[in-house]
C-alpha positions, 0 to 999 in steps of 0.5 A: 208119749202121746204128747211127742207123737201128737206133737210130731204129727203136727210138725210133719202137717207143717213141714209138708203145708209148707212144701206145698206153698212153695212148689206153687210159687216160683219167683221168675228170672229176668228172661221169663218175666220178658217172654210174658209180654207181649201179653193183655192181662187182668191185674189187681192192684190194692183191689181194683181191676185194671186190664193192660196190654204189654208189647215188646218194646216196653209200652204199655195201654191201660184201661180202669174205670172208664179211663185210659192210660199208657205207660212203660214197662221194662226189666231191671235186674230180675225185677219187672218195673212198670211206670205209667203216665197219670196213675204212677205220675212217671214214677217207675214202680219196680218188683220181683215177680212170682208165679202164684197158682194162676197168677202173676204177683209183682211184689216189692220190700213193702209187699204186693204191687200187683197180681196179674 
């Protein structure tokens, strides 16, 4: 009996661990992702710093190590695309977006693009 008891605790730990994860995070719609911009940001992507200025209208400005870069961004479907000139060379690279605590993460089938 103890067993039963120490193992239903533990699934009721689990279960509420569980809830918690997912009241903070919320998976954004096409129309809230829009209303983001015009934004500046700081964003990490797979570990390095970038900060970015979105505009409505779809344009993008970049800055990491010193350069500079300018690009696009729009809303395909509920997923964020972005395409910048020299870091993605032209290639749209798109994601769902989810609001984790203070952030912001673009992620795709393969995982996390980017958090902003």
């Amino acid at each position: 009996m103890p067993f039963l008891r120490s193992f239903a605790s533990i699934l009721a730990l689990l279960a509420v661990f569980s809830m918690t994860a997912q009241a903070d995070t919320l998976r954004l719609g096409a129309k809230s992702i829009k209303n983001l911009f015009p934004g500046h940001y700081e964003a990490r992507v797979q570990g390095y710093k970038v900060l970015f200025s979105a505009h409505r209208g779809g344009k993008l400005v970049g800055q990491a190590f010193g350069r500079e870069d300018r690009g696009k961004w729009f809303v395909k479907g509920s997923r964020l695309c972005v395409a910048w000139r020299k870091w993605t060379k032209g290639k749209v690279k798109c994601g769902s977006v989810s609001k984790q605590g203070r952030w912001y993460v673009a992620s795709d089938a393969k995982g996390q693009l980017l958090s902003f």
